[in-house]
N, C-alpha and C positions, 0 to 999 in steps of 0.2 A: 306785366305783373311780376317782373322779375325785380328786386328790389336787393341789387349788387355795392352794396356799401364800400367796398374797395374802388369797385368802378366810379359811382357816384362822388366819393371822394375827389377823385382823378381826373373826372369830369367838373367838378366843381375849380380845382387848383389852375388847369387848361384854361376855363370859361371867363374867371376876374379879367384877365389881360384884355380880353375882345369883347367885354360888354359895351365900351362907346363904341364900338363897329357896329354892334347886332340894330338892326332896323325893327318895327314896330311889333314887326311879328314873332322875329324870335325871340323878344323878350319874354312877353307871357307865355308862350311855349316851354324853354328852359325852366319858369316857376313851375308851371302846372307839371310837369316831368317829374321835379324834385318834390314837390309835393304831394305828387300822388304816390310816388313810392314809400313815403312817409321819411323823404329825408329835408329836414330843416335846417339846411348849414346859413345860419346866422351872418353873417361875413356874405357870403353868399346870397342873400335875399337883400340885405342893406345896399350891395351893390344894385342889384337888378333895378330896386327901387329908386336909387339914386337916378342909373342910365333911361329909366321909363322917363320920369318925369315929365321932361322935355317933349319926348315923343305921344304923348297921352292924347294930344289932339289931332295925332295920324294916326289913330288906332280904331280899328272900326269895333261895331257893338263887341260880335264875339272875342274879341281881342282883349276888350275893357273886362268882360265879366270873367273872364279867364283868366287874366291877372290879380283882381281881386279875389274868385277862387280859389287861386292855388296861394294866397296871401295868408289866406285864413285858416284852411286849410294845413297850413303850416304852422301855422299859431303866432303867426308873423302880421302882429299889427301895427303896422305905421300911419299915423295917424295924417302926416303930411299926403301919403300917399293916397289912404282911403279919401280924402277929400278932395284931390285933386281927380281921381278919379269918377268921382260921382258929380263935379263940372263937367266933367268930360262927356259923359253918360248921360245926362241929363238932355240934349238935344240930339241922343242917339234913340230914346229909346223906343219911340213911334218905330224905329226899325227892326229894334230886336225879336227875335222869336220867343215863342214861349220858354221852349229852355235852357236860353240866355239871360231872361227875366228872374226865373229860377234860382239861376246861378250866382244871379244879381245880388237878388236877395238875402239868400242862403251867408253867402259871403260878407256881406255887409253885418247880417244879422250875429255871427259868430265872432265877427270883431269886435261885438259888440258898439259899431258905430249904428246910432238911431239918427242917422240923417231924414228930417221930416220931407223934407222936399224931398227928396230922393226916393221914398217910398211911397208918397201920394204920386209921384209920375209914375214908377211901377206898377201901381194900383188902377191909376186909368189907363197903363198901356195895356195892361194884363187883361181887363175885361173882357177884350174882344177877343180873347186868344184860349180864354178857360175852356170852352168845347174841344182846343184841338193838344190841352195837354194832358201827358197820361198821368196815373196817379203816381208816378216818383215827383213830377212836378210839381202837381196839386197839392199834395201834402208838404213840399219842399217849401213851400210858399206861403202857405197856410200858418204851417211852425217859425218859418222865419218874423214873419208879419207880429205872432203874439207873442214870440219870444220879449220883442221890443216893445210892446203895448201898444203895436199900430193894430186898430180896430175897426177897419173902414167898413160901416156897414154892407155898402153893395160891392164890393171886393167879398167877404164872407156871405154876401146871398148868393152872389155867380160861385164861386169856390163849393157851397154846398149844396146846389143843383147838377153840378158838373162832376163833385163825388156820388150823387144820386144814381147817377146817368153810368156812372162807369166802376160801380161797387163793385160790380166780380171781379176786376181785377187789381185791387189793390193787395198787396203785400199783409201781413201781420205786423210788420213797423210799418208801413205805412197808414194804418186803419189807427194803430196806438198813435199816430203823430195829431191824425185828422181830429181824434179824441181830444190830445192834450190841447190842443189849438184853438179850438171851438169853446172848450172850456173855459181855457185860460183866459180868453178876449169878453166870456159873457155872452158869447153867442151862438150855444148849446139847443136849436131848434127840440121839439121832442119829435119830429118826423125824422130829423136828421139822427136823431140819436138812437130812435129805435131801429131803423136803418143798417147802423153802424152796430147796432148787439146783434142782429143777426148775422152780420158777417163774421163778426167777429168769432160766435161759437160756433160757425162753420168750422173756423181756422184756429181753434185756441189749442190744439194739440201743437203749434208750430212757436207758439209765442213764449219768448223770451222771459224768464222773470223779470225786466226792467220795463219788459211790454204790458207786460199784466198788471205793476204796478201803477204806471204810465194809464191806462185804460180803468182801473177801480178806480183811481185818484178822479179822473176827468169825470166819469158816469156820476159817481158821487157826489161831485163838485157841481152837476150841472141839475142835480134832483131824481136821476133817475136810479132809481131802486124795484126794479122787474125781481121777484123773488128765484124765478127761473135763472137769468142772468146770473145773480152772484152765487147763487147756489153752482151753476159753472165754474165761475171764476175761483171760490174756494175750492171745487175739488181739482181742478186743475193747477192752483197754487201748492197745496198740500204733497202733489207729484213733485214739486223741484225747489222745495223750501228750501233746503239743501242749500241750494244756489241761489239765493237771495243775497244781495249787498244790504247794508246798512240803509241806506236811503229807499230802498224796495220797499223792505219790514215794514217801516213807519210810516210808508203812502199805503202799504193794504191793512197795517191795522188801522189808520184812521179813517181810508175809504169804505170800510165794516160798520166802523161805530158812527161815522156819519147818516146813513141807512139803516140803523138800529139793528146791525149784525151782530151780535156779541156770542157767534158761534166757538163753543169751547174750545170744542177738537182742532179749528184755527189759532186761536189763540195762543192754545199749547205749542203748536207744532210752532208761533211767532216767536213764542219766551226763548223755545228751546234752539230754535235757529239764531236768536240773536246772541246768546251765549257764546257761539263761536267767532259770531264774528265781533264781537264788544269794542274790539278795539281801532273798528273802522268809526263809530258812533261819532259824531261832536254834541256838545253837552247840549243843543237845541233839538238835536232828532232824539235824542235818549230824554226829552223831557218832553218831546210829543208824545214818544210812545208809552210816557208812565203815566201820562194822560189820559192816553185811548183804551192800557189798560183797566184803570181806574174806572174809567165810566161802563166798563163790561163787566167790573169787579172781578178782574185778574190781578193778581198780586202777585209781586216776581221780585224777590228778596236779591238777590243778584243784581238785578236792573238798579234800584235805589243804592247799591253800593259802588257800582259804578260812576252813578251821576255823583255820588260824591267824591270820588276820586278826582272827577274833572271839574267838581264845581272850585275847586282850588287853583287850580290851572289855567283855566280859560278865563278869557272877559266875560261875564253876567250879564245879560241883559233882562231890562224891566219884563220883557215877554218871556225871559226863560221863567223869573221868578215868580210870575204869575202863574205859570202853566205848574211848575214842579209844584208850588203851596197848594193848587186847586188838585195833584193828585196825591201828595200826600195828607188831604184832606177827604177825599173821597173815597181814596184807595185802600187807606188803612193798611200800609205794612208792615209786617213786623217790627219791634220794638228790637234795633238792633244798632250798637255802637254806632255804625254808619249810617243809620237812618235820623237817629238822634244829634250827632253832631252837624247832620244836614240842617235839622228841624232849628238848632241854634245859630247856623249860616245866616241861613235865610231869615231870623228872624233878624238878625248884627244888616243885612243889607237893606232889607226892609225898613229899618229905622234910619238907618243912613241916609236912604236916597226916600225917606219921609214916605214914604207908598201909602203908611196909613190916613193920608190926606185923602177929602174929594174930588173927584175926577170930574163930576158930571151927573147929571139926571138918566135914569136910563129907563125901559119902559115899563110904565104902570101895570103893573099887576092884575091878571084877571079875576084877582078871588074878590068877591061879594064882600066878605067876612073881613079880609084884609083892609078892604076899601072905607066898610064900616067904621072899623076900628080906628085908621087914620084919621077920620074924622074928627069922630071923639076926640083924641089927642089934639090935633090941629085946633079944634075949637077952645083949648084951655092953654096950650101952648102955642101960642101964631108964628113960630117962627122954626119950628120944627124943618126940615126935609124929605120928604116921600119920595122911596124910588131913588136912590143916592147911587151910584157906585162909588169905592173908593181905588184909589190907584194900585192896588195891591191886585186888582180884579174882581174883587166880591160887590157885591150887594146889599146895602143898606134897605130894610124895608125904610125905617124910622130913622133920621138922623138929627143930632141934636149936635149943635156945636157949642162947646162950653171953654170956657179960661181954663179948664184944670183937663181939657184934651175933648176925644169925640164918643158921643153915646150911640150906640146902635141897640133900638129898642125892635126885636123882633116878636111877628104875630102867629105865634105855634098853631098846627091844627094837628088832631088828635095822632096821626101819623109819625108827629116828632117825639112820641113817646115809647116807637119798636122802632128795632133795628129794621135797615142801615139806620133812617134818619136819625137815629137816637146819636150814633156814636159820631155820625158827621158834625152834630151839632158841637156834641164835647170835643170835637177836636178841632175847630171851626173859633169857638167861644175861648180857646186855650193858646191858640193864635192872635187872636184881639185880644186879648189881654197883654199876652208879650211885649204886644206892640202901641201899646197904649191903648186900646177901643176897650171901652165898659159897655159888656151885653147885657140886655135884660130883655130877657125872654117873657112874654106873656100869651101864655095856653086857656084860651076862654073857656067860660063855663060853656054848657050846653044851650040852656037858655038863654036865647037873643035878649030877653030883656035885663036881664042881669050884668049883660058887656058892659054898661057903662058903667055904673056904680062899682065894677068892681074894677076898670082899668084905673080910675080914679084914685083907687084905694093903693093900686100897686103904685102909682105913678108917689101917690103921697109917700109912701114906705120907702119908696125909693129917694127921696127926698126931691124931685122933680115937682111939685106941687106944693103947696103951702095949705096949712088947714084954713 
């Protein structure tokens, strides 16, 4: 543990000269040395990997995954190497033990190389070995696997039988990795997840804010919402908000509002934490989070001046712009220099990159009323669209496509006449306009039998009809 940068230096300068000398073993040795003390001399790993090369197929298991270990580990990805090594490894791996497989993995997965072979032979060496690895393993294996989107079904049945089996003793990162992992792949069992909340508030006085985020994100992601559970997990978050990064914030307030958590006293304590740290944000977590505000109806004047600060800045993408227009539509915040010169951003990119186009069908509607009414119109107009979204991300109930742009005929029920819906609508309708879309709103009478006769009437006035 002693990590002597003079030394390490000295020892590096010494080492170039006799790397063609050193044999199979002391190469990965030397890496994993410099690695684990967390020194990466660049010059120094180019060499090693040069002198391995050759040597890769006198290398036995422990040798290969310790190499690539202390590769990755160092942040030293050679892409010659990683492949040469995973030929190498490939007909070793029937031999390796569980926490060389581990190691395997971990290290491949951080280089980000997804070699498929490579991980489907891990996958069935690993099977038979899940009983006998502890939980830095299991979970090491787990996270590496869906880091990469490898999803092997029965690799994650043996993986969450074998965390079943040996729950008390996994770590607080360890239990937040099992989380992220099971999530992230889609293979979030609810045995296996109720499981893992009780450990988990065994242990949440030890957990990390990047663990408790890591752990909301996942539970969320995977459907579970125990009112017990997150009622832990905020007052546990609430003690060390403090010490939230940027990317924390924005996984527990959307693991909240995913669960229909829209706890104030969270919330606040999210606004106010983010404030310090603002300038860690990038302009796609600062428009998640004016999202998750929005949909709890938190309003954070700060936050929107921010995101314009950097909507200048950064690249735009179609998902930021859909995400910021759906929360400065729902969120409603203040009417303020920055909020405004956003609202005309977005509108300049929006016509640019044409978002007010169709995208696609998207799913039919449950209201009776709604469906009624579609009718009606369908049956005097046949060429209408129901159920449209357009590329912006909204939702066309009605759409009509015309030479002079696009009509979005929506079917009010009496609720779009109080707030919120009142003002989401006017600010919703003042967007499509911007951007070319002509709305027309129609709010039915009461009586069912009067719907037609009187959609008829609007549709004529609107000039959509002919007498």
């Amino acid at each position: 543990g002693q990590s002597d940068e003079t030394l390490f230096n000295s020892i590096s300068r010494a080492s170039l000269p006799l790397l063609g000398n050193m044999d199979a073993g002391n190469l990965p040795h030397l890496a994993w040395a410099f690695a684990k003390a967390g020194q990466s001399d660049e010059t120094l790993f180019n060499s090693i990997s040069r002198a391995s090369l050759p040597l890769l197929c006198k290398m036995d298991a422990g040798n290969l995954s310790h190499l690539a270990g202390a590769f990755a580990k160092a942040g030293q990805s050679d892409e010659t190497l990683f492949n040469s090594i995973s030929r190498a490894s490939l007909p070793l791996l029937g031999k390796m033990d569980a926490g060389n497989l581990s190691i395997l993995a971990r290290a491949f997965a951080k280089a980000g190389e997804s070699d498929e072979t490579l991980f489907n032979g891990i996958s069935r060496a690993s099977l038979p070995l899940l009983d006998k690895m502890d939980a830095g393993d299991l979970s090491q294996l787990a996270s590496s696997f869906a880091s990469l989107g490898h999803s092997d079904a029965a690799l994650f049945d043996g993986i969450s039988q074998a965390v079943l089996k040996a729950m008390s003793s996994f770590t607080s990162l360890q239990l937040a990795r099992i989380a992220w992992a099971f999530g992230a792949v889609g293979r979030a069992k609810p045995g296996l997840f109720q499981a893992l909340s009780k450990a988990i508030l065994q242990n949440l006085s030890h957990f990390t804010p990047q663990d408790l985020s890591w752990v909301a994100f996942s539970f969320s992601d995977a459907g579970f919402a125990d009112q017990e559970f997150y009622n832990a997990l905020r007052e546990a978050s609430l003690l060390i908000m403090d010490m939230f990064l940027a990317r924390d914030l924005c996984n527990i307030a959307q693991s909240f509002v995913r669960v229909g958590r829209g706890d104030p006293a969270l919330f606040s304590a999210i606004s106010n934490a983010s404030s310090s740290v603002m300038d860690q944000f990038s302009l796609r977590d600062l428009c998640q989070l004016a999202r998750a505000f929005a949909k709890v109806g938190h309003n954070d004047a700060d936050l929107f001046r921010h995101i314009a600060g950097l909507f200048f800045l950064e690249h735009v993408t179609v998902h930021d712009i859909c995400g910021l227009s759906w929360a400065l539509i729902h969120g409603s915040p203040p009417s303020t220099p920055s909020v405004e010169n956003l609202k005309v951003a977005i509108v300049d990119v929006a016509i640019g990159q044409k978002l007010w186009k169709l995208s696609g069908s998207s799913t039919r509607s449950p209201s009776l009323k709604e469906a009624a009414c579609a009718d009606i119109i369908q049956d005097v107009l046949p060429t209408v669209l129901r159920n449209h979204n357009i590329q912006l991300g909204f939702e066309l109930d009605i759409a009509i496509v015309t030479s002079d742009g696009l009509i979005d005929i929506e079917i009010d029920g009496a609720n779009h006449l109080r707030e919120p819906q009142k003002g989401i609508d006017e600010r919703r309708d003042c967007l499509f306009k911007a951007i070319g879309i002509r709305t027309i709103r129609i709010l039915l009478p009461k009586n069912a039998a009067s719907w037609k006769p009187y959609i008829l009437q609007r549709l004529r006035a609107e000039g959509l009809l002919c007498d």
